[in-house]
Every structure is written in structure tokens, then in C-alpha cells.
N, C-alpha and C positions, 0 to 999 in steps of 0.2 A: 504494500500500500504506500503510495506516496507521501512525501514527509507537507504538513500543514504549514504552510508560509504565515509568518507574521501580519501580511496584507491578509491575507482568509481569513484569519481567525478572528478580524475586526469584522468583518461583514454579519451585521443583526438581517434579519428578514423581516420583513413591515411587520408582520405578524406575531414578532415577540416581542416583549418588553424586560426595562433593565430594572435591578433590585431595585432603584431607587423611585421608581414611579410607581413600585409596587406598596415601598413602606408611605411614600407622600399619600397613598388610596386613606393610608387610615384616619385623614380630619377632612373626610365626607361623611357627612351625618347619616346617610345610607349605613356606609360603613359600619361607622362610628355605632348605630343602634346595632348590627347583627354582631357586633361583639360584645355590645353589653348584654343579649340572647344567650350569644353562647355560652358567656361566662355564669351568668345567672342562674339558666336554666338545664341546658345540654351537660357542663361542663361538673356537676354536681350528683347528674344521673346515667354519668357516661357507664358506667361498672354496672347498674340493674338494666341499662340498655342491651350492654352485650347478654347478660343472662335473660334475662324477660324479653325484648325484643323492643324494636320502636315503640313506643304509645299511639293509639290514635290522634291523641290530641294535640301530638307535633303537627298534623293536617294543619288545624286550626289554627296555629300559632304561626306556622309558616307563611298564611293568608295573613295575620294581622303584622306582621314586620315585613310584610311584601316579600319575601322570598321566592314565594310561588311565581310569578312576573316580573322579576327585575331586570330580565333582558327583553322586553316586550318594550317596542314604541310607547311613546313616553303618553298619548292617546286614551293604551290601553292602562296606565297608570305604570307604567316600568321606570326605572331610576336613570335609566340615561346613561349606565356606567362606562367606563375605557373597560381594555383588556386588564387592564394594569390593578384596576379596580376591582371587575369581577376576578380577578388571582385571587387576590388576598381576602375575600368573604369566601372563597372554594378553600385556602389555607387556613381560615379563622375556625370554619365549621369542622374541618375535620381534626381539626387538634384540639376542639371541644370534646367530641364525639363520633369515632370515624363510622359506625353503625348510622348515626342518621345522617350524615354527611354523604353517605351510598346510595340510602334514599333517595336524599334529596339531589346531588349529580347524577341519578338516570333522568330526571323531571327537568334541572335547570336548561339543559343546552336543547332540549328542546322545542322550548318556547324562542329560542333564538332562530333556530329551526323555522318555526312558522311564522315571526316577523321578517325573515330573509325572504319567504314563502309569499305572502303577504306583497311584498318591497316589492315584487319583480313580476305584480300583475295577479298572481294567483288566486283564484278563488277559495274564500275559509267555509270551512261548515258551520252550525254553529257550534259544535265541540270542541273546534279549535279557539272559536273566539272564547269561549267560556275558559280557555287555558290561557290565553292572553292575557285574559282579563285576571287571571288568578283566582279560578273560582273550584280548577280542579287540580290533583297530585296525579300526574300519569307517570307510568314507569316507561323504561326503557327494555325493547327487543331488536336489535341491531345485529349484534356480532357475529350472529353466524353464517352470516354474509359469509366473513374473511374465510370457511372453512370449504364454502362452495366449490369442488363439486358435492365431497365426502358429506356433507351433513349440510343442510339449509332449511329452510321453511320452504315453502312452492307456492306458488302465486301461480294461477288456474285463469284465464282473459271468461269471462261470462258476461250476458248482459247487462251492459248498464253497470259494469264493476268486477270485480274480481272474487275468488277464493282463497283463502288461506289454508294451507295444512301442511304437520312439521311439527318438531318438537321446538322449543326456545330453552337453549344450553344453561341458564340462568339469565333469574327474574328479581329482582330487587323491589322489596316494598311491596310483596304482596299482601292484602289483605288491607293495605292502605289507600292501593291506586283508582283509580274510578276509570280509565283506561291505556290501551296500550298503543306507543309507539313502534310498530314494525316493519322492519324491512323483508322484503319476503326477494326470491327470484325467479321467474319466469324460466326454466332453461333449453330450451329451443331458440327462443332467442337472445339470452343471456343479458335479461335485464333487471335492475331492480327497481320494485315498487317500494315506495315507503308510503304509510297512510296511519291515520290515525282511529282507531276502532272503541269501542267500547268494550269491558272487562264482562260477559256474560257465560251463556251458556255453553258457547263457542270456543269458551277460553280457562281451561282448567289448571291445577296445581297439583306439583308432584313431589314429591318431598327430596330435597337435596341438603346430602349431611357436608356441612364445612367445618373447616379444619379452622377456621378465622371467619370473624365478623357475623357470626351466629345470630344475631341480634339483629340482620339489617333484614329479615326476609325474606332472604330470598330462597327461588324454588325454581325447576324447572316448571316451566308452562307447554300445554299443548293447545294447540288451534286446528279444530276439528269444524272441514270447512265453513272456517270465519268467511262472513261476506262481507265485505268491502265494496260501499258505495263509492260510484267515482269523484262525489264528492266530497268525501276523505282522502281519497285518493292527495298525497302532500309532490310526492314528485316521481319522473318515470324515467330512469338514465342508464345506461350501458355498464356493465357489471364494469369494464375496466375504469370508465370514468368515475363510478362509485369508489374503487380500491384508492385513485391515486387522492381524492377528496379525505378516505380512509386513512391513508398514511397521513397525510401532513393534518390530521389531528391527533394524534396518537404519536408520534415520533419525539416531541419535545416531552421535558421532564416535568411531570404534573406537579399541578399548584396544593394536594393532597399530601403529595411525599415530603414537601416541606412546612406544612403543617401539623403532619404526625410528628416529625424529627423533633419540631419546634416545642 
């Protein structure tokens, strides 16, 4: 491997930011309030978290300090934050509590999701607006994307919308969420769907033993053809377009691991 020149190693990518824009996040009263949250609340019930599991009524609470919507247009009441900003509420929460900090990161970046969604003409359902708005806790089903061919979820073309069916590898916050984020893939033509659906009958829990973070709920899910109206339907792209979107979220060092450290 070639040796990293002195001129390389200074090159930032627009997309990240430096420690010190991260520690300036903290005299935004945004901020400023989910760390007196954390500290209060989370950071005091972090040890019956991991044994007993989330509470409900982090729901609640996550609604009343805005955390459910803080990357939503500022419209749908979101905080308006930088990257730099949301780091350090992603670093505050999970060194309060990394259990509901799990929760809560399959939820956050999704609603960034559906104002990007939004931004660029899209049409919302209303269940996504109701998630803008911060009115619900959706989990996250993505990952088994990267595992495509060996294991995925399958997206099925039907009238007027699609099918779901597949296992989901792990589910975070179950029993908390009111619906799920998923990506499913079509493979004939090797593309993914993402869409946002409702947690029903469609959509079951299976019990997955972990070794760490026992407390965050999470489980395997199955989706026995879930249907997917087109207007959930959140976006339709080329599995490879989706991988390299994939990578450059995941490749940088999460704002989580320096908050556990911390």
C-alpha cells in the first residue's frame, strides 16, 4: 500500500467535521437541553436499562425534548442542526445510555431520510409526515441489503405497490416502534426499495439472544408478505448505487464510539 503524503492527510471531505465544531455544538440550547436529558434521566437508569430493557416512556420523552424530529425541516419543528451538532447529541446519548441511544439511532437518521425525501420533490404519506412531525418512534430494517445475494428481504412489483418477505437480521426497539423502515430488493432487476410501512400483522418478532446491549430490543423481524403502498414507497435505486450511498455512511468513525469511551 502506498505511503500517505503529508498533503493527503490534510484533505477533510465536506462531509466531516473537526473536534472542535463538535465541542462548540455544546452552547446550543438544543444541545444544551439533551444533555441535561441525558444526564438526569438516561444516565441514572443506564444499568436497569440494560437489564429490564428501554421503558416505554423514553417514547414520550423523546417527543417532549424533540429528539424524535430534530433533523426534520425546521417547518416540521426540527432544530436546524450542522453535522457537527447532531455528532455530539449521537455522543451525549450514548454515553448516557448506549441501550436507548440504539433505539433511538435506528429512528434519528431516518427522518433525515424523509426530509432529503421531501427536499427533492417527493411525495410523503401521511406516516411519514406524522414522523417529521415527531409524533412516531420507527425502527430501522436496512442492513441486509449489504448481505445480498446470501440473505435479503425480496420486494415482489404488485399492483399499485409492492410485497415484502425475508427475514430482518436485527431489529432494534421492538415493542417501542409504531413502524418500520425497510429496505427490501427486487432481484431480477437488482434494485432496492426503501419504504416506510406500519409495524402489524405483516410484521412479527423473533427472539435474538445478544451477547451486548440486551436492553435495546432488539429481535429478529419477519415480513410475511408486507404490502407496500406506492405511496410509502420512500425511494427506488440500483443495488450498486445503494452500496456506494452505503459505504460512505458507515466508513467514518461513529459519533457512538466516542461517547461510550467518553
Amino acid at each position: 500500500m502506498p505511503a500517505i503524503t503529508a498533503a493527503q492527510s490534510t484533505i477533510r471531505r465536506p462531509d466531516r467535521v473537526a473536534a472542535d465544531e463538535v465541542d462548540d455544538a455544546d452552547q446550543i440550547p438544543f444541545v444544551a437541553r439533551v444533555a441535561d436529558y441525558a444526564g438526569t434521566v438516561l444516565r441514572p437508569y443506564g444499568l436497569r436499562a440494560d437489564r429490564d430493557g428501554v421503558p416505554p416512556q423514553r417514547v414520550a420523552e423523546f417527543a417532549d425534548v424533540k429528539l424524535l424530529n430534530h433533523l426534520a425541516p425546521k417547518e416540521f419543528g426540527g432544530a436546524a442542526l450542522s453535522r457537527a451538532a447532531d455528532r455530539r447529541v449521537h455522543e451525549i446519548l450514548s454515553g448516557a445510555c448506549l441501550n436507548t441511544w440504539l433505539v433511538w439511532a435506528q429512528h434519528a437518521p431516518i427522518v433525515g431520510r424523509l426530509a432529503k425525501h421531501r427536499a427533492r420533490g417527493g411525495d410523503l404519506s401521511q406516516r411519514a409526515h406524522d414522523v417529521l412531525s415527531g409524533r412516531l418512534l420507527v425502527g430501522a430494517a436496512i442492513s441486509d441489503v449489504r448481505r445480498f445475494p446470501d440473505h435479503f428481504v425480496e420486494a415482489t412489483r404488485v399492483e399499485r405497490g409492492w410485497r415484502l418477505n425475508g427475514t430482518v437480521s436485527w431489529f432494534s426497539g421492538w415493542g417501542l416502534n409504531s413502524a418500520v423502515f425497510v429496505a427490501a430488493v427486487e432481484p431480477a432487476s437488482r434494485t432496492v426499495i426503501t419504504s416506510l410501512i406500519p409495524i402489524d400483522r405483516h410484521v412479527t418478532a423473533g427472539v435474538l439472544g445478544l451477547s451486548a446491549l440486551g436492553g435495546s430490543r432488539t429481535q429478529r423481524i419477519h415480513l410475511s408478505n408486507a404490502p407496500v403502498a406506492d405511496a410509502d414507497v420512500i425511494s427506488v435505486q440500483p443495488l450498486d448505487e445503494w452500496r456506494r450511498e452505503d459505504v460512505d455512511t458507515v466508513s467514518d468513525a461513529r459519533p457512538q464510539h466516542f461517547g461510550l469511551a467518553a
